[in-house]
N, C-alpha and C positions, 0 to 999 in steps of 0.2 A: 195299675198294680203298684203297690207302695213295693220300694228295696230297702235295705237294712239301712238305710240313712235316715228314712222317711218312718222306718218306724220309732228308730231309736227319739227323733224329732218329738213324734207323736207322743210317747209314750213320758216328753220330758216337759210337755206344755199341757195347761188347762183344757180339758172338753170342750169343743167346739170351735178350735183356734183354725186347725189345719183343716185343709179342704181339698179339692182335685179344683187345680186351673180349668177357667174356661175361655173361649175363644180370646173374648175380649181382654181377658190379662195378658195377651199375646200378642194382639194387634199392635201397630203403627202405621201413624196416621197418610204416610207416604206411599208404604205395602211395597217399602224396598226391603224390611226384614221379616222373618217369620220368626217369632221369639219363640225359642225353647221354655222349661219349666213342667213339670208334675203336678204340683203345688202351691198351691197360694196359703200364706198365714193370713188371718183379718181379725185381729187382736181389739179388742173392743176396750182398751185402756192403757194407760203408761205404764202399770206393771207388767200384763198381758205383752206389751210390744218389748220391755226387759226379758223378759223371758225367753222370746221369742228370738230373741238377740246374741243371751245368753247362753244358749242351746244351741244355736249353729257356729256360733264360736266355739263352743266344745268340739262340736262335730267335725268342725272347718268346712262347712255348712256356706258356699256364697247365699247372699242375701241381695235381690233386687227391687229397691223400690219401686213401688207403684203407687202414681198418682191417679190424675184422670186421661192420661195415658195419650194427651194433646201434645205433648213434644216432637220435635222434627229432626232431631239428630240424634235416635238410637239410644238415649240414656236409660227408656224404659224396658228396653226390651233385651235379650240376651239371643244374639243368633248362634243358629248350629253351628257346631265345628270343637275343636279337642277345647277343652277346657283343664285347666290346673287344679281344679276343685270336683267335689260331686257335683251335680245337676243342682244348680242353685234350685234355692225357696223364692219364690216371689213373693213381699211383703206387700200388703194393701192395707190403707189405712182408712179404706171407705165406711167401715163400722164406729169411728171417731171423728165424727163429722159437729161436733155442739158447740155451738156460741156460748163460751163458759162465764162468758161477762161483758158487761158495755158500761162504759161511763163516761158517758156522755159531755161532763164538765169538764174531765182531763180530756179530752179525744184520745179515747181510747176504749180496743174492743181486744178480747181475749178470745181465739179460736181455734179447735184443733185442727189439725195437721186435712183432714179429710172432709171437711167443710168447703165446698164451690166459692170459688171466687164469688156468686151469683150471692151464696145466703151471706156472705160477708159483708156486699155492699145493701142489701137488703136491712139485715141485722143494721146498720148504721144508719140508713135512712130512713128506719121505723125509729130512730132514736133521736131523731132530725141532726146526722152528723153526713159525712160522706167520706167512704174508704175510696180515696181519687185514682188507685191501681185499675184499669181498666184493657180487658183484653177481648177481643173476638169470641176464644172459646170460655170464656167466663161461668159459661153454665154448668163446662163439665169441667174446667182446669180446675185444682183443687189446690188450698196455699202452700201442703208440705209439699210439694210439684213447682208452685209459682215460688217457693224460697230457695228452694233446691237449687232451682235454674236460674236464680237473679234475676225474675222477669219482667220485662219493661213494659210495653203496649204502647196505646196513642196519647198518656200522659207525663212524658217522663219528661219533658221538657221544663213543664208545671213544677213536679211531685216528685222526680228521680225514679229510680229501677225499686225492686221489693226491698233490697236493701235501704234504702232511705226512709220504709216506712216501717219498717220493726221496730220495734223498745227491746224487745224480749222473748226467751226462747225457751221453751221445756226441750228435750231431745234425749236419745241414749245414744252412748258411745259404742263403738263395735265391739268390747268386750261386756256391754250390756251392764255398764253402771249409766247413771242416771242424773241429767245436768236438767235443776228445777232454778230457771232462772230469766221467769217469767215479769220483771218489774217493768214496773209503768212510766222509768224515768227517764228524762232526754240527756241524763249529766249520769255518770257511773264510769267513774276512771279508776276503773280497780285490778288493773292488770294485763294480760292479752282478752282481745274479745274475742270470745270464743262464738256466741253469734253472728259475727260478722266472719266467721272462717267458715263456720258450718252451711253459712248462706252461701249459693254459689256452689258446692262443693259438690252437687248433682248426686248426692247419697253416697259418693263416697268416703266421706268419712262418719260417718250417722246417721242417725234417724230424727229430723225434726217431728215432734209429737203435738205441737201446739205452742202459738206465738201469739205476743201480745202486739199490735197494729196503731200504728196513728192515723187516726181520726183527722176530719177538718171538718167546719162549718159551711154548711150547704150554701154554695153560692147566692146571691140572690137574684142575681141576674148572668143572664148565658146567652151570646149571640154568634151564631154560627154565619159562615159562608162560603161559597165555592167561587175564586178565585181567577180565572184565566193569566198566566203568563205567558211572555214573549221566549222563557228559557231558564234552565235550572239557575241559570247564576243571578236571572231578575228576580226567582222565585229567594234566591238566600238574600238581596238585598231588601227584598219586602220583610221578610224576615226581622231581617236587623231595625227596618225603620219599625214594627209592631214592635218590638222590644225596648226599643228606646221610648217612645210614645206611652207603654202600657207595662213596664218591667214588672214581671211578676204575674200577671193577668193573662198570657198567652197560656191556655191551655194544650194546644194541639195546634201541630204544624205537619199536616200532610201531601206529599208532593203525589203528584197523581200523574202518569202518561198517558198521551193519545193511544199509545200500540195497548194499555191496560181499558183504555175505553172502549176501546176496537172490539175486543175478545168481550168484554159484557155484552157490547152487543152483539156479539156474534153465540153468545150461548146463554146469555139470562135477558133477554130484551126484556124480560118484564120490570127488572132494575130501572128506575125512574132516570133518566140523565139529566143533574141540571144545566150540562154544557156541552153538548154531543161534539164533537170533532174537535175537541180544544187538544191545540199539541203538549202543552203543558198546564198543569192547573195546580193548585195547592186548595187543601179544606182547613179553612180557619177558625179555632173556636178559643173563645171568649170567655172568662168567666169572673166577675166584678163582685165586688161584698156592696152593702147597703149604699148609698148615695154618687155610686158611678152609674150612671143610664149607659145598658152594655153596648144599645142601639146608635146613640150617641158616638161612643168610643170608636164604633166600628165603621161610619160614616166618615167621620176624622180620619181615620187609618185610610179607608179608602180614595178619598179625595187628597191625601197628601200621594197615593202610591198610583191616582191615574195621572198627576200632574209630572212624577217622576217618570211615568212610562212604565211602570214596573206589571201595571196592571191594565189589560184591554177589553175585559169585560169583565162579569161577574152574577154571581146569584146568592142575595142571601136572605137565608131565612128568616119568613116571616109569623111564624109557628114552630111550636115545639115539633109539628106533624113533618112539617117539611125539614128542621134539621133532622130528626131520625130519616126523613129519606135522605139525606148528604150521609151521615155515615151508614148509612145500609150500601148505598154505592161502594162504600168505603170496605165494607166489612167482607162484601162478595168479591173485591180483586183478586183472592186466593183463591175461592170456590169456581170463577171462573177461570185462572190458573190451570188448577186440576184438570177444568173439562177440556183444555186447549190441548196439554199436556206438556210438560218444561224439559227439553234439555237436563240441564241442571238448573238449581237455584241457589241462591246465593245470600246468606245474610249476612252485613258488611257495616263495618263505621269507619266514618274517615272526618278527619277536621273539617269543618264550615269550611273553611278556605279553600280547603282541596276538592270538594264536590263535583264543582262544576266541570276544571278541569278533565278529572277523571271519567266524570260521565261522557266527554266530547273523547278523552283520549281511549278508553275503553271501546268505545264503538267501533272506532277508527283500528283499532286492534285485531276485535272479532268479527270486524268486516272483510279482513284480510285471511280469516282462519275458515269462513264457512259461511255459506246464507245462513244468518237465522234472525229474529225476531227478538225482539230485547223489550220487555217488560219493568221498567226502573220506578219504584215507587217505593212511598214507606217514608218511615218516619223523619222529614228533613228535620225540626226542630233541634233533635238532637243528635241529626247524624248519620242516625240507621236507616239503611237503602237495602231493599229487597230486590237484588239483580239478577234477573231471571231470564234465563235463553227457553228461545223456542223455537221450534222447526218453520221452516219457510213456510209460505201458505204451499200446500198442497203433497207435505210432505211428512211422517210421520218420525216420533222421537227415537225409532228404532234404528232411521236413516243417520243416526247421530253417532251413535254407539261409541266408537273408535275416537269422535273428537272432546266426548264427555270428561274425559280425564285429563288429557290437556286444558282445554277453554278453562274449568275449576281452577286446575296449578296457575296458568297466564292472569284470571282475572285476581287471585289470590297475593300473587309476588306483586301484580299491580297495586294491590292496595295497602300492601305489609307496606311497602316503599315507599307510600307517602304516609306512612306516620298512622296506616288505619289498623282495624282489628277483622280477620275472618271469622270471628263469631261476636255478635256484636248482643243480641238476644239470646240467642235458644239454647246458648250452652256448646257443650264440645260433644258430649257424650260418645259415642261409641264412632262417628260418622267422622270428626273431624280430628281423630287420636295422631292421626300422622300429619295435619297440620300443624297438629300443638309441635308436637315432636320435631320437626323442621322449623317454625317462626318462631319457636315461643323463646322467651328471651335464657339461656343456659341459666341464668342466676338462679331466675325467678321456677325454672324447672327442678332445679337440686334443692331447692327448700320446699316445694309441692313433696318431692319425694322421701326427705326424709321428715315431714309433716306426716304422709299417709304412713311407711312404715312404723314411728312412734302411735300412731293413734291406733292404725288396725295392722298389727305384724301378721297376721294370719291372709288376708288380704280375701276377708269376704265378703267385705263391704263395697256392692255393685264392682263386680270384677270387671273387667277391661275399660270402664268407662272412663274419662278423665286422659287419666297416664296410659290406659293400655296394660 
């Protein structure tokens, strides 16, 4: 049943905009929140979404983005409890999903806001270009979602986070005026970037509507492998020597654990392993323009890195068939995650230098605090480590309860301390507001704050997310 917020809403937007929420505008993907909402808007254009903008700002109307609703830290969703505002509206931008343009000779594709990461890199490789942003949920993650959150995946090493691969950005501001500033160019010194604020800002200051994207030319050769190491610190000096060797060419540098092999086989044996028991392993991929043979390249790396010790065996692929089986191993570590079930988990960046360390000294920590199981994988390349606790075998996540919020705080101060970040991907959003609030550096917090009060005084733009 609509209240007088929802109708005055109704009554202020075009036919067919507002609708009744359903489940799935709800969900997240953890199912540690049940998100509130009446309402969902799914505005079918950049006026429709002004409008839509423009009207809960009247209203003082919160507003929650909705993407494709793959985020891990609350940003999509709105849990019960008193709010400052009416029952927000849930925006979805799934009816503005169109590849507005490709050009192919600048590398550059135009898309809105609700378009899957999937038809983006699609759109570019029907154009023979490639959008190198690549993530697990690709099919359903959508880019105003992947901009929102500065999202990285297994090429950032290569390519950087979303933000490296924008030119440009349509978006309305929370009073529902309208920033058309969608250029194709790599040079534009004309003030504050307002794209590079609005990235990142997990809707809370905006609504991206559509962004122009950098393109690259489709590798012409790709060679993948899976790796065995004797230990994370041999896995970050192999590292170093592929960088040196191949600067620039290192697409993907992924650290893999035994205890994450364990757990595949223990719930998806149908996962192909191409290294069953290895206590440490990294997936290496390759990707060369016209006259480096990738197979070549990757034969050198390896013979300079069994000489070094760095490496004690290996598997790599000898088809396109078998590297999609290396990152399918790769892609179900979370899915097998789930079925294991985490403690907590943890997404984490700390300098190359301090990896290894931390990985020995963290152990040695939470071995002291509780049995549990340690899951450490993710993107070494550049950093990002997926640190995930789990119950001893035979013991269930509920036996944890009590030490969940410790183990997070100890493994958190551990990493603030040497120079890392507690959200290194997914964002803060709703999950990690009172980390920000305790690490985040004062300077950098009082200009967040009086950033969002100048841009949305009203404060409907994704309430609590962010700052809380």
């Amino acid at each position: 049943m609509l209240n007088d917020a929802d109708d005055r809403l109704s009554a202020a937007l075009p036919p067919g905009v507002l609708r009744a929420a359903e489940p799935r505008h709800l969900d997240e993907p953890r199912g540690r929140y049940a998100g509130t909402g009446r309402m969902v808007a799914a505005p079918r254009n950049l006026d429709e979404v002004a409008a839509v903008v423009r009207a809960c700002n009247a209203a003082r109307v919160g507003i929650v983005p909705r993407g494709g609703g793959t985020g891990l830290v609350a940003g999509s969703v709105l849990p019960a409890g008193p709010l400052p505002l009416p029952l927000p509206l849930i925006l979805s931008l799934e009816r503005m999903a169109a590849i507005r343009a490709v050009w192919p000779d600048e590398d550059v594709l135009v898309a809105e806001a609700g378009a899957t990461l999937q038809q983006v890199r699609d759109a570019a490789n029907a154009a023979g270009r490639l959008f190198p942003l690549a993530l697990a949920s690709q099919g359903t993650a959508q880019m105003g979602g992947i901009l929102g959150a500065n999202a990285g995946g297994v090429a950032v090493l290569r390519w950087g986070n979303a933000r490296a691969l924008c030119l440009g950005i349509e978006a309305v501001l929370p009073d529902g005026s309208v920033i058309r500033d969608l250029k194709r160019l790599r040079k534009d010194n004309t003030g504050y970037d307002i794209r590079d604020l609005l990235i990142g800002a997990e809707g809370t200051l905006g609504v991206i509507t559509a962004a122009s994207l950098r393109l690259a030319p489709l590798p012409a050769e790709v060679a993948t492998a899976m790796l065995e190491v004797p230990s994370p610190a041999a896995a970050l000096a192999l590292l170093g020597v592929a960088n040196a060797r191949l600067a620039g060419n290192v697409t993907a540098f992924e650290l893999i654990s035994g205890q994450g092999l364990a757990f595949m086989a223990e719930v998806l044996p149908q996962v192909r392993q191409p290294l069953p028991g290895a206590r440490w392993s990294v997936l290496v991929e390759l990707s060369l323009p016209v006259g480096l043979p990738a197979a070549a390249a990757l034969d050198g790396l390896l013979a300079d890195a069994m000489d070094a010790g760095l490496v004690t065996d290996g598997a790599v692929a000898q088809s396109g068939a078998q590297a999609a089986e290396m990152w399918s191993l790769r892609e179900h570590l979370p899915e097998a995650n789930r079925a294991i079930g985490a403690i907590v988990s943890h997404d984490i960046s700390l300098p190359l230098s301090e990896i290894a360390r931390f990985i020995d000294d963290a152990g040695a920590m939470l071995a002291r605090m509780g049995d549990m199981r340690i899951n450490c994988f993710g993107h070494l390349g550049d950093g990002n480590l997926h640190y995930n606790l789990f119950p001893a075998a035979g013991r269930t996540r509920d036996d944890y309860d009590v030490l969940r919020g410790p183990v997070q705080e100890a493994v958190h101060e551990m990493v603030v301390a040497r120079g890392g970040s507690f959200s290194a991907e997914h964002g803060v959003g709703r999950m990690k507001v009172a980390d920000l609030a305790r690490w985040g550096d004062p300077g950098k917090l009082a200009a967040m704050r009086a950033i969002k009060a100048a841009l949305d005084p009203m404060g409907i733009m994704n309430p609590g997310a962010v700052l809380g």
